[in-house]
N, C-alpha and C positions, 0 to 999 in steps of 0.2 A: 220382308220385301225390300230388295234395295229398288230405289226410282233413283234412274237415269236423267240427265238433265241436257239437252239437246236444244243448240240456238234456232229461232225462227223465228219470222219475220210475216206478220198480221199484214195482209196488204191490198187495196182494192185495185182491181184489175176492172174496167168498163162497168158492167150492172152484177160484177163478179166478187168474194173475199174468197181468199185463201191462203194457206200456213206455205210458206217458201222456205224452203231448207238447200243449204250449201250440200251439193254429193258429198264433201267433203265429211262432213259429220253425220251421214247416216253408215249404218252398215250395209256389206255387201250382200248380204242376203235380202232376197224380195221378201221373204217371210215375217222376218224379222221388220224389215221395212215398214210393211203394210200392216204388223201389231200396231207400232208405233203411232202410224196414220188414222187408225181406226181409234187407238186409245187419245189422243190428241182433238178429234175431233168430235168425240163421245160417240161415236155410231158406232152398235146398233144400238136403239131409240123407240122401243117399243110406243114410245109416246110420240114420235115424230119432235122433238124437241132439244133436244142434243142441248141440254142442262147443265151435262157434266162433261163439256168438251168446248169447243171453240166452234163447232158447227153451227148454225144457225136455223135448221127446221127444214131448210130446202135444195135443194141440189145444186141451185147457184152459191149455197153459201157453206157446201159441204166440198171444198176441192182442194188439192195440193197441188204443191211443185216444188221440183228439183231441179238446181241450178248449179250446173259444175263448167269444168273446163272444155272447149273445144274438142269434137274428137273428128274432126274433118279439117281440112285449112281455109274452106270459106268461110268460117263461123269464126265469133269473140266466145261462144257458151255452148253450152249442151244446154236443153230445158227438155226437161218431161214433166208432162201432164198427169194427174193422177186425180179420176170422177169417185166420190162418193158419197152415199146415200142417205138420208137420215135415218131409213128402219131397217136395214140389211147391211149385212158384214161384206159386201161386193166392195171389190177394188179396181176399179176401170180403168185398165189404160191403152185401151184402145185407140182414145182419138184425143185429139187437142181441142184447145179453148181458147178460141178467140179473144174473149175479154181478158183471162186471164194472161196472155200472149203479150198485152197492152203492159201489165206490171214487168215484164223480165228485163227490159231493155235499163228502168230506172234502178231496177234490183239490184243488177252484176254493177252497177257505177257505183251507187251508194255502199255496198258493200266490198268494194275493191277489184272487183273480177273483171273490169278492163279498165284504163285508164282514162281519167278524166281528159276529155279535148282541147287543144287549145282553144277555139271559137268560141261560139257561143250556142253550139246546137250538137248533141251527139247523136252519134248514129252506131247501132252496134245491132251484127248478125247473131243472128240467134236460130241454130237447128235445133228444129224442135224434132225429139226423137221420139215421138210417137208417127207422125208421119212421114220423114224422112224429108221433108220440106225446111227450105230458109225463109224466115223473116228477118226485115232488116228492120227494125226498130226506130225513127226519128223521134227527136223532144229538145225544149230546148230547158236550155243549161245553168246555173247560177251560183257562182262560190264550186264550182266542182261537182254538182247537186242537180235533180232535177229543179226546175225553176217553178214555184207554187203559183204565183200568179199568173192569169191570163183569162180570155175571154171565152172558153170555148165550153161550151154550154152541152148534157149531154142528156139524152131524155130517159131519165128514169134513178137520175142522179141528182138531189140538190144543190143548186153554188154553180160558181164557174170556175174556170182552172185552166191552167197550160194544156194545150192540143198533145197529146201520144199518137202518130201515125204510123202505122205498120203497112210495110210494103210483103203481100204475101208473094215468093217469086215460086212462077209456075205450081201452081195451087193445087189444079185437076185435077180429080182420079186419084188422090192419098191414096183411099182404102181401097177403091172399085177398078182401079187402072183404067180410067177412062174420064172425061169429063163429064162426057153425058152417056153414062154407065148402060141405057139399054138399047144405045145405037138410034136413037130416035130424038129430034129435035123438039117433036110433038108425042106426047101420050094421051090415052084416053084411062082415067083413072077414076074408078066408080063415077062415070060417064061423065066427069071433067073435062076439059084439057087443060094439062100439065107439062113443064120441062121439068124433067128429072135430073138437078145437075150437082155431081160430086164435088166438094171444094176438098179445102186442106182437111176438114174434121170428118166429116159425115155429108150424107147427101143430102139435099131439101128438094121439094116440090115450089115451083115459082110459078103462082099465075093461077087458072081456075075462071070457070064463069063469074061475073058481078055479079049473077043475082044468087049465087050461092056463097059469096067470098064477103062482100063487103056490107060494112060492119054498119052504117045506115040503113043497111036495108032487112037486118039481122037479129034478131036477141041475141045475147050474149051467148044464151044455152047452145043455140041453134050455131053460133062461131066453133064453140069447143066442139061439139060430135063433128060438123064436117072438119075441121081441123086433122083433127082425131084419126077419122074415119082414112080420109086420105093418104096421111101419114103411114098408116098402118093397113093398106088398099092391099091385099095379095097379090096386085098386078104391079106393084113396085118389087123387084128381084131384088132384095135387099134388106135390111133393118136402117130405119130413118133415125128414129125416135122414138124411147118409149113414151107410152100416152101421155107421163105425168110430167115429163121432160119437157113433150109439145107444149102443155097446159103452161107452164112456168114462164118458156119462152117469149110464149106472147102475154104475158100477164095476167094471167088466168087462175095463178100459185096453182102447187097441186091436190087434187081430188083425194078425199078422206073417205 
């Protein structure tokens, strides 16, 4: 067996980690690609525990990215996103990630893929080619570097740290072509109301009754199924979330 040895870059991205690799050193095959990714992060994981990879048990901490050169002229980078799972050989690259999104702008500096600013604050585009969408990345700057220190405090993260701001431009409708994908500002969704509204990655549900939503007036249990439930309502035209994804997102880790 020969093993390949491929540089990458361990990185947190908001409530996100994932392995960051130069286009430059992967090959052009998706195939091959997504060995790679899958062998890398140990999945699949019969045990849910990615032991023998860099994954970490849960979907926030089973992801990639790829980080190459421009192939538009508004952009400093390419980034593509890449979701995976801890017990399934699935390679997602359907949609982007937000936290992870946060890491690219300091990645391509630190790594030479655009040039460090004069100032004291960089800013660098970044298309992200799962959606076809620009972000422009702000942070501020130090010795050429992201700047470690700072006050900005983030919940679900210990410590404080320099602010990463991303400006998403024109967001709407990535996947759905539309911002509020079923033409309706209001929906009635297993007899909620709901806005159904499409960003850069995937669609969410915003809003819903307080006495079915909030969490004072809730068991826990009783948060995941309507969560859940909604998410996954057949009168959403669309795939949201799967259940275990929902479950994560709001801190719920996923269901065994």
């Amino acid at each position: 067996v020969i093993v390949g040895r491929i540089p990458a870059v361990f990185m947190r991205g908001g409530t996100s980690k994932a392995l960051i690799f130069k286009e430059q050193d992967l090959p052009a095959s998706h195939e091959e690609r997504d060995e790679i990714f899958l062998a890398a992060m140990g999945v699949p994981d019969p045990n849910g525990r990615n032991l023998d990879g860099m994954g970490g048990g849960l979907s926030s901490l089973n992801k990639v990215c790829i980080v190459g050169p421009p192939s538009r002229g508004d952009a400093d980078v390419d980034y593509t996103f890449v979701q995976l799972t801890p017990d399934s050989a699935e390679v997602d690259y359907s949609g982007n990630c937000g936290n992870m999104s946060s890491a690219i702008g300091p990645f391509a500096l630190e790594e030479g893929l655009v040039p460090a600013p004069s100032g004291d604050e960089a800013a660098v585009r970044i298309h992200n080619t799962n959606t076809q969408r620009i972000i422009v990345s702000r942070f501020p700057i130090e010795g050429g570097v992201l700047a470690v220190d700072g006050d900005f405090e983030l919940d679900g993260v210990a410590g404080i740290a320099a602010p990463i701001r991303l400006e998403f431009l024109e967001p709407g409708g990535a996947k759905t072509g539309a911002l509020l994908p079923t033409g309706n500002a209001v929906d009635m969704v297993e007899g909620v109301e709901a806005m159904v509204v499409a960003g850069t990655a995937e669609a969410e549900m915003a809003g819903g009754t307080r006495k079915r939503m909030l969490g004072n007036q809730l068991d826990p249990q009783e948060i995941v199924d309507t969560m859940v439930s909604l998410c996954t309502a057949p009168e959403v035209p669309f795939e949201t979330f799967k259940p275990d994804d929902i479950l994560e997102r709001y801190g719920f880790g996923a269901r065994r």
